[in-house]
C-alpha positions as CSV (number, residue, x, y, z in Angstrom):
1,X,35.6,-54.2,-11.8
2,X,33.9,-53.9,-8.6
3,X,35.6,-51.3,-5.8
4,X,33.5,-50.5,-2.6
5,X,32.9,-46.7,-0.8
6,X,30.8,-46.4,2.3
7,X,30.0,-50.2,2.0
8,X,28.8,-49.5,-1.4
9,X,29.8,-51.1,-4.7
10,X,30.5,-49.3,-7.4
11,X,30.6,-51.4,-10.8
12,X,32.3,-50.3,-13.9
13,X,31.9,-46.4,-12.3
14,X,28.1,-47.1,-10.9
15,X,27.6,-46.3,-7.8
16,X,24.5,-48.0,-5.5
17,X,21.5,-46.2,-4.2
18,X,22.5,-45.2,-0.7
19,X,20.2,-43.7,1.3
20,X,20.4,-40.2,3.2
21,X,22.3,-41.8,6.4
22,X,24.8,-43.4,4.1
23,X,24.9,-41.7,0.9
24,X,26.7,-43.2,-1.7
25,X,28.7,-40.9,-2.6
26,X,30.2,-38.8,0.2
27,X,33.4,-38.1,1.8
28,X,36.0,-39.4,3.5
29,X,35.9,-37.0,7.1
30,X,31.8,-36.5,6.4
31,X,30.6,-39.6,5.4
32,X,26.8,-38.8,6.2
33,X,26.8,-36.1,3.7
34,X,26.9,-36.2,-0.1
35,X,24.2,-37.7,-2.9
36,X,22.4,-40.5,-2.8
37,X,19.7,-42.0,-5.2
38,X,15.9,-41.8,-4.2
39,X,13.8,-43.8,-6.8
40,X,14.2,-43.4,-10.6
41,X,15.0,-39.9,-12.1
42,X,15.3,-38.9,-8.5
43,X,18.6,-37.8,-6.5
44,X,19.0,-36.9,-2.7
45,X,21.4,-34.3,-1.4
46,X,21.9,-35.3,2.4
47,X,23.6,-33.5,5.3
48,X,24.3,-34.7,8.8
49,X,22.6,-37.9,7.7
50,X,19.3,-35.8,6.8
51,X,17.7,-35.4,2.9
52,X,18.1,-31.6,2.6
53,X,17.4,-31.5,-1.2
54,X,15.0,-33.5,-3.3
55,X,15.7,-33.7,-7.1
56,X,13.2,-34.9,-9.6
57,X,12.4,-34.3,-13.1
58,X,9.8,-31.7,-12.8
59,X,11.0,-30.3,-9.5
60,X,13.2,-29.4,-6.7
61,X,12.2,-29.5,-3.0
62,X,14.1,-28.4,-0.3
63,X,13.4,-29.8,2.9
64,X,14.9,-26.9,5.5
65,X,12.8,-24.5,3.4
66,X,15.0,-21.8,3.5
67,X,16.7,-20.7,0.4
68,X,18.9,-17.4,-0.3
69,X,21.8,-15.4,-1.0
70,X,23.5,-16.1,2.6
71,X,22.1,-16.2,5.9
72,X,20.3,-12.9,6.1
73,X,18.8,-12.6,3.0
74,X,16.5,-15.7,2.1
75,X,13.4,-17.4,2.1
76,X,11.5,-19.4,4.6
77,X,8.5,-22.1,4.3
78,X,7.8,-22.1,8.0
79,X,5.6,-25.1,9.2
80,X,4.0,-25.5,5.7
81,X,2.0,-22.2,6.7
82,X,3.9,-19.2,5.0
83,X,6.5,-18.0,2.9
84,X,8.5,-15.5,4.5
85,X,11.1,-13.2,2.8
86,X,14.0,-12.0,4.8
87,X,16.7,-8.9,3.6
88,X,19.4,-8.4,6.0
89,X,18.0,-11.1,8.2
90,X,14.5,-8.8,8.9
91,X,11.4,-10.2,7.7
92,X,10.0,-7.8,5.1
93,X,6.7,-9.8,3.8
94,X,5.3,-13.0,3.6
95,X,3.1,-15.2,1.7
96,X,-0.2,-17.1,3.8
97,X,-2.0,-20.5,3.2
98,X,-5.1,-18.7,3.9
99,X,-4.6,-16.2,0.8
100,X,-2.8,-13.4,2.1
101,X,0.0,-11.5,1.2
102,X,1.5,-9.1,3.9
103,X,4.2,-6.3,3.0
104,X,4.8,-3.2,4.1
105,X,4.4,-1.8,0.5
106,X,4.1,-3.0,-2.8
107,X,5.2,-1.2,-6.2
108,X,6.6,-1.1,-9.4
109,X,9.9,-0.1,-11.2
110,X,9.0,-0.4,-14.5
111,X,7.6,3.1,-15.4
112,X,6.2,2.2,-18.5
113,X,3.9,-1.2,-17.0
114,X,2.7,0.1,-13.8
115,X,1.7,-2.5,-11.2
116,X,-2.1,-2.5,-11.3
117,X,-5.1,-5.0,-9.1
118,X,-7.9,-7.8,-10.2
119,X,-10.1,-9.1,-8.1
120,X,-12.9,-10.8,-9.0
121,X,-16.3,-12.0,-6.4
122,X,-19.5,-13.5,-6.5
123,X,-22.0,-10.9,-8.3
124,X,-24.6,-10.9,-5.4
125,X,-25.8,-8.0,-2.4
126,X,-22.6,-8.3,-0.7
127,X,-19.9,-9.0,-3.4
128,X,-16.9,-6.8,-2.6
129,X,-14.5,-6.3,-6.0
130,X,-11.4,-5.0,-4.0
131,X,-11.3,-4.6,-0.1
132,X,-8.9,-2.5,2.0
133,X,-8.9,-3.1,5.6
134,X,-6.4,-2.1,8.5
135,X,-5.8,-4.6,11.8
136,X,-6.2,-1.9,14.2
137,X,-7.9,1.3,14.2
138,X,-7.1,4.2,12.8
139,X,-7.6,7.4,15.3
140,X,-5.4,9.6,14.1
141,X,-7.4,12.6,12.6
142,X,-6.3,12.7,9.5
143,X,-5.4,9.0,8.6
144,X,-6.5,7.7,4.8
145,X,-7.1,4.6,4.0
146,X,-6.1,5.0,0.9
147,X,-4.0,7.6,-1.3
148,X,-2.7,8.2,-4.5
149,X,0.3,10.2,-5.1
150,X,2.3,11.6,-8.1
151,X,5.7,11.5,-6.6
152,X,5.6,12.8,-3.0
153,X,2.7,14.9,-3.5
154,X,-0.6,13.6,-2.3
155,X,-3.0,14.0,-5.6
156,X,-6.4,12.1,-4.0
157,X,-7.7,9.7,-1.0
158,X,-10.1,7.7,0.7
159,X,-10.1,8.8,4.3
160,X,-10.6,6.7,7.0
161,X,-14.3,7.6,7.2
162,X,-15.0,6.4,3.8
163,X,-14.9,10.3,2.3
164,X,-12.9,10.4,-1.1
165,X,-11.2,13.7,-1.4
166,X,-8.2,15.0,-3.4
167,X,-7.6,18.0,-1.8
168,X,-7.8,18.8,2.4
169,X,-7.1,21.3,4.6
170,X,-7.7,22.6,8.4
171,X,-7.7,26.1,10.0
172,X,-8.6,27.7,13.4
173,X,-10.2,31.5,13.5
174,X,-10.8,33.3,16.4
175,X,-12.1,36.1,14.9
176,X,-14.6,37.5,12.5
177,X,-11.2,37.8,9.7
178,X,-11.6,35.9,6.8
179,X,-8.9,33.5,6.5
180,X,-7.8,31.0,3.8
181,X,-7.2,27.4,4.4
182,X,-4.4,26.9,2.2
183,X,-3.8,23.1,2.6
184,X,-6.9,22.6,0.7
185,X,-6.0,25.0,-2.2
186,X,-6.0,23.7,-5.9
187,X,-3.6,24.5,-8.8
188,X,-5.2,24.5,-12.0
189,X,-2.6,23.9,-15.2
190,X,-2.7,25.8,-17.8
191,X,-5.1,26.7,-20.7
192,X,-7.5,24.7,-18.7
193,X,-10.9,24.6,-17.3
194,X,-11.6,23.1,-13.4
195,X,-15.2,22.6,-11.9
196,X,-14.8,22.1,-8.0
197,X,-16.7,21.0,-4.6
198,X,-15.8,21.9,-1.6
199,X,-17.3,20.8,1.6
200,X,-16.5,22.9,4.4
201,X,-17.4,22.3,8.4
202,X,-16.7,24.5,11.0
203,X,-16.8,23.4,14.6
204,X,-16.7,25.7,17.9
205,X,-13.9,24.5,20.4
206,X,-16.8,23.9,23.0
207,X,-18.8,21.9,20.2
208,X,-21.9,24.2,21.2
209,X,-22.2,25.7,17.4
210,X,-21.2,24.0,14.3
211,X,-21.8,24.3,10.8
212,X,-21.4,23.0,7.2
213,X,-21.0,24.1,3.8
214,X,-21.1,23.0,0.3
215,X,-19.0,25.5,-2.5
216,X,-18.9,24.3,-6.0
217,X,-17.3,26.9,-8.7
218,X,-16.1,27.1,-11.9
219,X,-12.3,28.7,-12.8
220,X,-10.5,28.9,-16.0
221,X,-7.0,29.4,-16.8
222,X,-5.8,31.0,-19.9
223,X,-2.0,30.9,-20.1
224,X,-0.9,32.2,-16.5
225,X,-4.2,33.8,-15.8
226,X,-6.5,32.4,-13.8
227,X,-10.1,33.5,-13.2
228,X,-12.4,32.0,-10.8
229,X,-15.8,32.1,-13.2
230,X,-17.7,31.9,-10.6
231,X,-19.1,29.9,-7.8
232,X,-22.1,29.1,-5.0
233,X,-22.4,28.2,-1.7
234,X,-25.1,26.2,-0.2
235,X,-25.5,26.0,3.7
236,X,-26.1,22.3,5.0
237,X,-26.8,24.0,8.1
238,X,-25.1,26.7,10.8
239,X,-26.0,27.7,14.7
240,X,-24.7,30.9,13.1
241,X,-25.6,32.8,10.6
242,X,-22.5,35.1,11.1
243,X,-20.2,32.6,9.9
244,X,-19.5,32.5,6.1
245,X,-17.3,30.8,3.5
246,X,-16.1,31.8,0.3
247,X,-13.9,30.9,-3.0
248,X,-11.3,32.5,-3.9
249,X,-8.0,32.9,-6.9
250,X,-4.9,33.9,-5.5
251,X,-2.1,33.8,-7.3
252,X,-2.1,30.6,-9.3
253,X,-4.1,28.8,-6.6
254,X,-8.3,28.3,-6.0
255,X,-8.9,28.1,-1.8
256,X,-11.6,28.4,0.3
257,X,-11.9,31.3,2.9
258,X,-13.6,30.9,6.0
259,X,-15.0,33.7,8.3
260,X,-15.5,32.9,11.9
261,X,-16.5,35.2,15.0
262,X,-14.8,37.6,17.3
263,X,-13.4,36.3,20.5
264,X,-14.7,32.7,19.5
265,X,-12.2,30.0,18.7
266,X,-13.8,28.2,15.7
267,X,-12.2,24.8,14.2
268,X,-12.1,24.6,10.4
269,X,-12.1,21.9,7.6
270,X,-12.5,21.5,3.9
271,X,-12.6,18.6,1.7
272,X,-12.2,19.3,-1.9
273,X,-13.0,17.3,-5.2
274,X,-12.3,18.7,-8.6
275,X,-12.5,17.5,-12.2
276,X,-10.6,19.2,-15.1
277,X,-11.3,20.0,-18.9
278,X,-9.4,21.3,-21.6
């Protein structure tokens, strides 16, 4: 039995190649849309006359190269150059032919498998294992290049000097009070025992006198009471010898204390590291 559709014939209910102008089988008001059949194993989905999907064996190719939920949330091959994915029809990352992957951020949900890096270089002088880098500079004071947090709160970082810190903290004296910078105060847990280093600078608002510090201590806590051990300061260097710094424990907290000069507006910062033992 021999019937024709589209100029086609279709024998004992096969249908003939047809081709993504004409496809062979289509539909009465749209007759350049519908399937048609590439080469062997291999089936065409055209629209408006154009191959928009590619079926093979091992693979399906779509030649628009946007595919998603609706038109606001997809993905897009643009110009064979990148994979971009949209939600709610804003681009939130993409994928780069030249290696790169751009998003905002990157995480993990599963709690028990956290998301973790490998990168692996060339073992010579100038071999780089893993590389963070920013596109513009970064002039803010107190940007990081890097952090770590445990939940909202900020636990260490990599500032965008290269200095790895977890704790930091700035103050401004104008007097000869000693006064604590609390931002870069430590909480040690407890029945514990925490070594620390603090580096502490102190500039003068006319940057005619500066100078810098280095505490380290030793504090213990047993149950809720903490004791600072002990602890030393070395001076790097001062224009003034008046100026001090000390450790202290207040409360449950280890902070520096700085001590400026009267009537002389002095800018404070500390940058702490600290290990703990049990």
């Amino acid at each position: 039995m021999v019937e024709y559709i589209n100029g086609y014939k279709i024998i004992d209910g096969y249908f003939e190649n047809g081709s993504a102008t004409l496809p062979s089988l289509s539909f009465i008001n749209d007759l350049d849309s519908g399937f048609y059949r590439i080469g062997a194993n291999n089936i065409g989905l055209a629209l408006n006359g154009s191959k928009v999907i590619d079926y093979q064996t091992t693979a399906t190719y779509f030649s628009h190269g946007k595919i998603g939920l609706d038109s606001t949330d997809y993905m897009l091959f643009t110009d064979n150059t990148q994979l971009v994915f949209y939600i709610n029809g804003t681009a939130q990352g993409a994928i780069k032919t030249n290696q790169t992957i751009e998003f905002d951020r990157i995480w993990s949900r599963n709690v028990s498998s956290p998301m973790y890096f490998k990168s692996w270089e060339n073992d010579d002088a100038s071999a780089v294992a893993f590389e963070f880098d920013t596109n513009n500079s970064l002039t803010n004071s107190s940007a990081i290049l890097m952090g770590w947090k445990n939940a909202t709160s900020l636990k260490a970082a990599i500032s965008k000097e290269g200095t790895y810190y977890q704790t930091v903290g700035t103050t401004q004296t104008t007097d000869a009070t000693a006064t604590a910078i609390t931002a870069a105060k430590v909480t040690p847990s407890t029945n514990s025992v925490y070594g620390f280093e603090y580096e502490i600078m102190g500039l003068k608002s006319d940057y005619s006198e500066a100078a810098a510090y280095r505490v380290m201590g030793l504090a213990r806590k047993d149950g809720s009471t903490l004791t600072l051990v002990s602890y030393s300061v070395q001076i790097i260097g001062e224009d003034d010898a008046t100026w001090d710094v000390i450790l202290e424990a207040s409360d449950n907290d280890i902070q520096p204390k700085v001590t400026g000069k009267a009537a002389t507006t002095i800018n404070w910062t500390a940058i702490g590291k600290y290990w703990k033992g049990r």
